[in-house]
C-alpha positions in Angstrom: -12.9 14.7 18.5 -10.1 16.1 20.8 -7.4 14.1 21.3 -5.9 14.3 24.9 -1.6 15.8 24.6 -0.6 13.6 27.0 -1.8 10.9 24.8 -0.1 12.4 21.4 2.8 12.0 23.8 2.6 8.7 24.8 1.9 6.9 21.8 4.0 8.9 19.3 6.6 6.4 19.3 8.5 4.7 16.5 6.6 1.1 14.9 6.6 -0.2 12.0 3.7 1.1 9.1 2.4 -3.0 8.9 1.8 -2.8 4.6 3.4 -6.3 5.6 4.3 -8.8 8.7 6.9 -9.3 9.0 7.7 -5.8 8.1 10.1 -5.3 5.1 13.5 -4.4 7.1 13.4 -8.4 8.6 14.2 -9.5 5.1 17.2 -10.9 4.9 20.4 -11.4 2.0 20.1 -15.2 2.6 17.3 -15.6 0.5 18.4 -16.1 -3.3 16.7 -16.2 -6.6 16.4 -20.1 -6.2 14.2 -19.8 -3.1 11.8 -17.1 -5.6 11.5 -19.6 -8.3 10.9 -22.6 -6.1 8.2 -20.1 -3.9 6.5 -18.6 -7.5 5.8 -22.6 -7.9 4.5 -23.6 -4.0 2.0 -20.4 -4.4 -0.3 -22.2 -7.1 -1.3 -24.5 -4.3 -1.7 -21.3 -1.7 -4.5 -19.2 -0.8 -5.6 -16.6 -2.9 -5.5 -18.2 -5.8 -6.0 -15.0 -7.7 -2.3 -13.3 -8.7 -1.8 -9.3 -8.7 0.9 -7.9 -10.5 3.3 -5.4 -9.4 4.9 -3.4 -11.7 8.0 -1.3 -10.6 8.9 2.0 -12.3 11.8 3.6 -10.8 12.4 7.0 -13.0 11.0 10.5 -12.0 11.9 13.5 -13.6 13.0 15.4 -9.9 13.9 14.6 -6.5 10.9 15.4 -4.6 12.3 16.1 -1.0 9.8 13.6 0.8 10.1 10.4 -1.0 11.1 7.4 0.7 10.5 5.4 -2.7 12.8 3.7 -4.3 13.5 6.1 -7.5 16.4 7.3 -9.9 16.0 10.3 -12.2 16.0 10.2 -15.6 14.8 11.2 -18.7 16.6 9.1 -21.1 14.5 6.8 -22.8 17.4 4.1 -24.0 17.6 3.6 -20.7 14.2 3.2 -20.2 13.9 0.6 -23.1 16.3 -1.1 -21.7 14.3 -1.6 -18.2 11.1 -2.4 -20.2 12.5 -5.1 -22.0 13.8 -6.2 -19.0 10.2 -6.4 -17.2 9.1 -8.0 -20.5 11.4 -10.6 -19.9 11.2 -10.9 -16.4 7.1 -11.4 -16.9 7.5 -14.4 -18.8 10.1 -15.8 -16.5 7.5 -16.0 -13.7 4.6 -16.9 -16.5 5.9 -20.0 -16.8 6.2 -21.2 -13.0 2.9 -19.9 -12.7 -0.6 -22.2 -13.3 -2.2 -21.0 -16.0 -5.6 -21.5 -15.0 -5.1 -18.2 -12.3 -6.3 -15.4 -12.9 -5.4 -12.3 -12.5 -8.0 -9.7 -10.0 -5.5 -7.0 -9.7 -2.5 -4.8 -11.5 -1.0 -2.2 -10.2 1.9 0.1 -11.5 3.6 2.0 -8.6 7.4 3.9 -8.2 9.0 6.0 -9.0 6.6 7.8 -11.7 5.3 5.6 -14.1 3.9 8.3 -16.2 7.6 9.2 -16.7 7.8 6.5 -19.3 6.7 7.0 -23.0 2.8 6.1 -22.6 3.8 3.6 -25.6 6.5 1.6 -23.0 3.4 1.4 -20.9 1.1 0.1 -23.9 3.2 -2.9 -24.7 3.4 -4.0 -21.1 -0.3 -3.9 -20.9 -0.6 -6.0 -24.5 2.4 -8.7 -22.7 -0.6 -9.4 -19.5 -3.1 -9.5 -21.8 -1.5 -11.7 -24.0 -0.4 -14.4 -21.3 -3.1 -14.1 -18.5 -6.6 -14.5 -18.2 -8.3 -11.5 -15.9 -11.4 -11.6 -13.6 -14.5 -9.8 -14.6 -13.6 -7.1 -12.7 -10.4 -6.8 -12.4 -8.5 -3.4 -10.6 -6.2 -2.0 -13.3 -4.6 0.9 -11.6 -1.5 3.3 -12.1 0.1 6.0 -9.9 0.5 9.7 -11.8 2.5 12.5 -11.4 -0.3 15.0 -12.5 2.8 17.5 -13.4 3.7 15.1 -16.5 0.0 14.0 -17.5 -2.1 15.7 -20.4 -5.3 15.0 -22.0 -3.9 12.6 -24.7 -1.4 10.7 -22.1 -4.5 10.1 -20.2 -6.8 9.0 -22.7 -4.4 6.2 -23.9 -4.0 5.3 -20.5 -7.9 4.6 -20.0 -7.7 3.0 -23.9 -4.6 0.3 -22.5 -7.0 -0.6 -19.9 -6.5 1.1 -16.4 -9.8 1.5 -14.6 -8.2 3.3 -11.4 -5.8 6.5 -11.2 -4.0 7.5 -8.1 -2.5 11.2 -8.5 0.0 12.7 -6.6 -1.2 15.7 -5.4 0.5 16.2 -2.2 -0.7 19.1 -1.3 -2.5 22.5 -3.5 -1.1 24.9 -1.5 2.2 25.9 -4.2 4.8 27.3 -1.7 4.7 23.4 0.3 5.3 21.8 -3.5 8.3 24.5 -4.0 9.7 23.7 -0.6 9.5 20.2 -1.6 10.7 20.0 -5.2 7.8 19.2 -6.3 6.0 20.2 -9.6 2.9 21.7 -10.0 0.2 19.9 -11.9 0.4 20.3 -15.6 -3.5 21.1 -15.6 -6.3 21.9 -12.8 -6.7 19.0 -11.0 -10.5 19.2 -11.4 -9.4 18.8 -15.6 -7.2 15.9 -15.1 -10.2 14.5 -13.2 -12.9 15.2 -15.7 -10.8 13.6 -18.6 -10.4 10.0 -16.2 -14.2 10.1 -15.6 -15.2 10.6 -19.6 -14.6 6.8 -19.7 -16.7 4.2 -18.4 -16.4 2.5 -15.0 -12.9 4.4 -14.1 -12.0 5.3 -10.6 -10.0 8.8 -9.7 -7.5 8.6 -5.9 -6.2 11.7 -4.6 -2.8 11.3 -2.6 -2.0 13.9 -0.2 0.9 14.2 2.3 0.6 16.0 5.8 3.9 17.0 8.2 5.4 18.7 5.1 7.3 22.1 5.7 4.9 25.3 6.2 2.0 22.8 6.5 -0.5 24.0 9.5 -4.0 22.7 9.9 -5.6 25.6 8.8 -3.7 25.2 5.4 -4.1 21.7 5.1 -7.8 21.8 5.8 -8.0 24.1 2.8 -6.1 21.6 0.8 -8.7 19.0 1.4 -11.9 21.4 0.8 -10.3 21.5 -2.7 -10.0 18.0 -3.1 -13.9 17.5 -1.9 -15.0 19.4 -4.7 -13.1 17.8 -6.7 -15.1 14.5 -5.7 -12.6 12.0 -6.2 -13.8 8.1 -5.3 -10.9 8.0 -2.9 -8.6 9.8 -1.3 -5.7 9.6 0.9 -3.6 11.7 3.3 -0.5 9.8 3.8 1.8 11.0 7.3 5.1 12.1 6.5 7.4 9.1 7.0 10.8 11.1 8.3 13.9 8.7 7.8 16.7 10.7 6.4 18.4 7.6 8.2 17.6 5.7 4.6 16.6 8.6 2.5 19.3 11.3 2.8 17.3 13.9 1.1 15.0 13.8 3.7 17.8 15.6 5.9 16.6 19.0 3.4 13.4 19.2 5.0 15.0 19.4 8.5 16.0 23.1 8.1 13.0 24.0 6.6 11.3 23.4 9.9 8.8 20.0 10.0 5.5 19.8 12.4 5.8 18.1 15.2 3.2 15.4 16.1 0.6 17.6 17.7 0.8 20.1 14.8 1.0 16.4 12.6 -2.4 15.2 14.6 -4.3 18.5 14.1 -4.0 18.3 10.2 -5.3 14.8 10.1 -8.3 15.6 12.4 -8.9 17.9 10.1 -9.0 16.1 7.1 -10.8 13.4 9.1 -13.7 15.7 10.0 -13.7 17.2 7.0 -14.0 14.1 4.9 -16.0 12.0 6.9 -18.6 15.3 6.9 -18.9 15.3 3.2 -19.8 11.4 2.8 -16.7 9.5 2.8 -15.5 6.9 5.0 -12.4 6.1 6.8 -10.5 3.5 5.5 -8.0 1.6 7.6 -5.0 4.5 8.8 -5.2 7.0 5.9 -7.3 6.1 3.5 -11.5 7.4 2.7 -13.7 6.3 0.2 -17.3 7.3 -0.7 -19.5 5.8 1.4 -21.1 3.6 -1.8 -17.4 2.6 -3.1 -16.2 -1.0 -3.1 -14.0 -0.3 -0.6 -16.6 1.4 2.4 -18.8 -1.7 1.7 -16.0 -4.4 2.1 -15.5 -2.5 5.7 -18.9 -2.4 6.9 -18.5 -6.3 5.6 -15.0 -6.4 7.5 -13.5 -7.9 4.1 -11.1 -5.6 3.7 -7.6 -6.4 3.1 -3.9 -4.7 2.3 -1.2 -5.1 0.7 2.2 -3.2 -0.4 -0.1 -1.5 -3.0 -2.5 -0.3 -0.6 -6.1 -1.9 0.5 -8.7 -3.7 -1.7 -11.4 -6.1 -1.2 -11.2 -9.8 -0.9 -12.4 -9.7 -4.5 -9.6 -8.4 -5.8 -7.1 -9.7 -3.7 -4.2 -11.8 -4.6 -0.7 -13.2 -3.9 1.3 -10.5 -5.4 4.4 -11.0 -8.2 6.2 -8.2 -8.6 8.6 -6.7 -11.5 11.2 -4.1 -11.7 13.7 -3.0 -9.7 13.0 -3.2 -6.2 9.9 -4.8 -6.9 8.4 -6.9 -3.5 6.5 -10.2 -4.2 4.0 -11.1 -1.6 3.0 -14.6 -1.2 1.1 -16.9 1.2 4.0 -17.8 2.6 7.2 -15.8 1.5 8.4 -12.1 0.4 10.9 -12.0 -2.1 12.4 -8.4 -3.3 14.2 -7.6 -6.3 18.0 -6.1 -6.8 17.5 -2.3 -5.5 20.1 -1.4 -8.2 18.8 -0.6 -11.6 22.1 -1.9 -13.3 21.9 -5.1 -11.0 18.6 -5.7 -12.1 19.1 -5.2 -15.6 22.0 -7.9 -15.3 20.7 -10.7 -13.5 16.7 -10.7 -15.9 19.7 -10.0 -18.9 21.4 -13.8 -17.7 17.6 -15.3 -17.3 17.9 -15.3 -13.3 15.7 -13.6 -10.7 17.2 -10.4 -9.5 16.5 -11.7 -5.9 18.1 -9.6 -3.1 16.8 -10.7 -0.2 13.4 -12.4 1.4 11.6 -14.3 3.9 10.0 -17.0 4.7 7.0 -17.1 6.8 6.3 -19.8 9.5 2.6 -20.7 11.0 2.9 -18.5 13.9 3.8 -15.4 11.6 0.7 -16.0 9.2 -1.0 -15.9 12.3 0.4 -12.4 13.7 0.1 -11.4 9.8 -3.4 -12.0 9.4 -4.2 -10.6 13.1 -3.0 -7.5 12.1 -4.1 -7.2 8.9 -7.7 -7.6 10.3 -6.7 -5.0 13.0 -5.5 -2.6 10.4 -7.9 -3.1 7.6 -11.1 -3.5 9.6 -10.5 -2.6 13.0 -11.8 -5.6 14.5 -10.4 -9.1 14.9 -11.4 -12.3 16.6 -9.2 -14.7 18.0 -11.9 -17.2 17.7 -12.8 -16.5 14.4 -9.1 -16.5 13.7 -8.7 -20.1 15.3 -11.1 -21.4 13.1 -9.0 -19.9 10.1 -5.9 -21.7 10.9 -7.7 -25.0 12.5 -6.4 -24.1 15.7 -7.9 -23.1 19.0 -8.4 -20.1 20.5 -5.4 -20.9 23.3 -3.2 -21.6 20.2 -3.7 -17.9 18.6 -3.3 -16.2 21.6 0.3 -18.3 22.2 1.3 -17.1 18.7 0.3 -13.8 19.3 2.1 -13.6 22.9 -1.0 -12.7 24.3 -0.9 -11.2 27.6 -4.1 -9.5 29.4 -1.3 -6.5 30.4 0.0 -5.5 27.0 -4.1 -4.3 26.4 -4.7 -2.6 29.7 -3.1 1.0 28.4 -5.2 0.6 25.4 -8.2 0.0 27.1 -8.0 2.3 29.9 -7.1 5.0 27.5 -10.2 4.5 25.4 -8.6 3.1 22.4 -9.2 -0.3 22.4 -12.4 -2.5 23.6 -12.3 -6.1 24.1 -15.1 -8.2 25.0 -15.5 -12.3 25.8 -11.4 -12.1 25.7 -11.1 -12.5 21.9 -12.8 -9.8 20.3 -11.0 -6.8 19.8 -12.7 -3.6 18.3 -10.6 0.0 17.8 -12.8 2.7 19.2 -13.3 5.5 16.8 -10.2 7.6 19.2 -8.2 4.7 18.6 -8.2 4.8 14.8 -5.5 7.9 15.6 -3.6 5.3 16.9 -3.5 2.3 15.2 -0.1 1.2 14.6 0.3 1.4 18.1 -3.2 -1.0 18.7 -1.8 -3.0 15.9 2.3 -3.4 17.6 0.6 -5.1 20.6 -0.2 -7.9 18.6 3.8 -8.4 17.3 5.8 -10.3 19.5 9.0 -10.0 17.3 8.7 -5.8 18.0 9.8 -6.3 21.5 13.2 -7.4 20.3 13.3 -5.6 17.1 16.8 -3.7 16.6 15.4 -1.8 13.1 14.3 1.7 13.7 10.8 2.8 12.0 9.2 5.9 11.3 7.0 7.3 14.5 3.4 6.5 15.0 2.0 10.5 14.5 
């Protein structure tokens, strides 16, 4: 599909990424570790009653040039005992303000690296959940990898503690983009690493890739992606290069090393778009493709799809998520909470048996609306008011007041082919709008329109 320049042009502009609504820069310093405890307790009577957990793992082992993760690089395992005993603790903290008859549908270990960790650290945080909460049938265990630190017998412990889904950081195959970003080879062909996950039963292989990296072109990031086809992965993801050296000063590196600019940025996903959806995989949401038999494309074609922090899932496996760690992000029904950004603050205040609560936010009723109408929009490109109304025992009249809906703000969208709404509540993203669907999605955010934060831009 070609995609107009004047349109690259007009909708490249900065909004937020919506993992959540509010997004995470409106949280604020006046929420406490009070407000946490007293929220962990009002979520047992919230919807979904199923919990996710979150774990945090802040160490890597190098500065990779692109992160905008929250990380600090280590190697010294006293002071990563000291953090796990410190999620250990924290774990049971929020155990006991939770109602034990939950269960838990998803876990999900993010960073940072967590394969930087001892795979034994990993081992007795798996026997803790285990131990202290009950898990659906088919629960998504799942853990991000640094395939530069993982070998046959890390993995195979891995699968033995449990984890059913592994994301791997590729990034990219091409090795002069991982050496202009600091980052590491893997330790092993990918196709290996691959084979090893898929030797146990019922385990699911990601592939992350990142596009608008320094000598990145189409040409070479279409190669990049035939790879990971044969590789066959169940999913796979090409994330955009977020570009914020305004919070992450490394980022500033990249800068002389010369970035793409958004039409070079466009052409490498409409590459791995048309390469991936050729080869039996479906588009998922912004970024994201699954086979076209995985959970994930059938919770789609079902519009059941749903995101959070971690990424998207299905309404199966969805849950109000508690997070641990550092910088961990708890997403409730109605509140986000976000722990001490500073490993030594963190350590502290789960050292004194407090939350390590930095800041938060409340949500009121007309932000749950706004939250779930673009969720809907951004997980399965469709939403109706109407249906929406029903949701929230409203009527239709109400939503659109919440939503600040106004006839106008759709009329670019529509015209320019992204964007088709019929009986004047059902909104479906044309298959040209999927390019731009941060943009479809900011429409639908009243607060954006007086927003003083700055975001990353849409291409």
């Amino acid at each position: 599909m070609q995609i107009p320049d004047e349109l690259i042009q007009k909708y490249n502009i900065s909004v937020p990424r919506y993992t959540s609504y509010p997004p995470a820069n409106f949280f604020h310093s006046g929420f406490h570790s009070g407000d946490y405890s007293t929220a962990i307790e009002e979520s047992n009577k919230e919807w979904p009653q199923n919990i996710s957990l979150y774990i945090h793992i802040p160490f890597c082992t190098k500065m990779c040039f692109f992160c905008g993760c929250n990380t600090m690089h280590s190697r010294d395992k006293g002071k990563m005992r000291h953090y796990i005993e410190a999620i250990k603790k924290e774990i049971g903290m929020v155990k006991r303000l939770l109602d034990p008859e939950r269960k838990v549908s998803q876990i999900h270990w993010g960073g940072g690296t967590p394969n930087s960790l001892p795979v034994e650290m990993i081992q007795e945080i798996m026997e803790l959940i285990y131990q202290n909460f009950f898990l659906t049938d088919r629960a998504e265990i799942a853990i991000e990898c640094h395939p530069a630190l993982l070998d046959e017998q890390y993995t195979e412990k891995l699968a033995l503690a449990g984890f059913n889904r592994f994301s791997l950081g590729i990034q990219d195959f091409n090795s002069k983009v991982l050496d202009q970003v600091n980052r590491d080879a893997p330790l092993a062909p990918v196709q290996e690493i691959v084979s090893w996950i898929k030797n146990f039963e019922n385990t699911g292989v990601n592939l992350d890739f990142i596009y608008g990296l320094p000598f990145q072109n189409e040409k070479s990031f279409a190669e990049t992606i035939e790879k990971a086809v044969a590789i066959a992965p169940d999913r796979l993801v090409t994330f955009s290069y977020a570009h914020v050296p305004w919070i992450k000063k490394a980022q500033k590196i990249l800068e002389s090393k010369g970035l793409p600019n958004a039409s070079e940025k466009l052409g490498m996903f409409k590459a791995g778009f048309d390469i991936l959806t050729r080869n039996g995989y479906t588009p998922i949401g912004l970024d994201h493709y699954a086979k076209n038999t995985d959970e994930l494309s059938v919770a789609l074609k079902e519009r059941k799809l749903h995101r959070n922090f971690q990424g998207y899932c299905t309404r199966e496996t969805t849950g109000q998520v508690y997070a641990f760690g550092a910088t961990g992000i708890s997403q409730l029904e109605s509140v986000y909470a976000q722990n001490q950004k500073d490993n030594q603050a963190y350590l502290e205040a789960i050292h004194q048996g407090k939350f390590s609560t930095e800041k938060g936010y409340r949500l009121n009723q007309p932000e749950k609306i706004i939250r779930h109408v673009i969720t809907e929009i951004m997980c399965n490109e469709y939403v109706s008011l109407e249906e929406t109304a029903q949701i929230f025992h409203l009527s239709p009249e109400e939503i659109k007041k919440a939503v600040h809906y106004t006839e106008t703000d759709f009329a670019g969208l529509i015209s320019d082919g992204l964007l088709q709404i019929e009986k004047g509540s059902n909104f479906t993203v044309t298959e040209r709008g999927r390019f731009f669907i941060r943009n479809i999605a900011s429409q639908f955010d009243p607060g954006l329109k007086k927003a003083t934060q700055r975001f990353s831009k849409a291409l």
